[in-house]
C-alpha positions, -999 to +999 in steps of 0.1 A: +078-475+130+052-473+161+038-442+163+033-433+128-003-429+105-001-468+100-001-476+135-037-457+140-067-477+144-097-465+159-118-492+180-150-489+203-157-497+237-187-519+247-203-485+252-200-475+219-173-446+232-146-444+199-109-445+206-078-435+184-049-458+195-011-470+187-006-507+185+010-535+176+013-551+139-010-583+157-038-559+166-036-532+137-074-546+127-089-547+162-122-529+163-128-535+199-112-514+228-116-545+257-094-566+233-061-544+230-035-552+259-026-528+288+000-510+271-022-505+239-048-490+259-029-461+274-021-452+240-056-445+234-069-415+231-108-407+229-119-391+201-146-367+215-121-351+232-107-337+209-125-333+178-159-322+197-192-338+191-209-307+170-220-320+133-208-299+102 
């Protein structure tokens, strides 16, 4: 089922920005954000946004 806990990965851009995102079975070990396809992309969320950048 897309959209579930298995479907996570989390990949980086070429600037070193990390990215939670939804994909396919073919790209669920992709560590790089320039390599998903358009429609994996928008499903990519960046992680500073919403967990912050503070350390605990």
């Amino acid at each position: 089922m897309k959209g579930d806990y298995g479907s996570m990965i989390w990949v980086n851009d070429k600037s070193g920005k990390e990215y939670v995102c939804t994909v396919s079975k073919k790209h669920s070990k992709e560590k790089k954000f320039e390599k998903l396809n358009e429609p994996e992309k928008r499903t990519c969320r960046n992680v500073n946004e919403f967990v912050g950048t503070e350390r605990w």
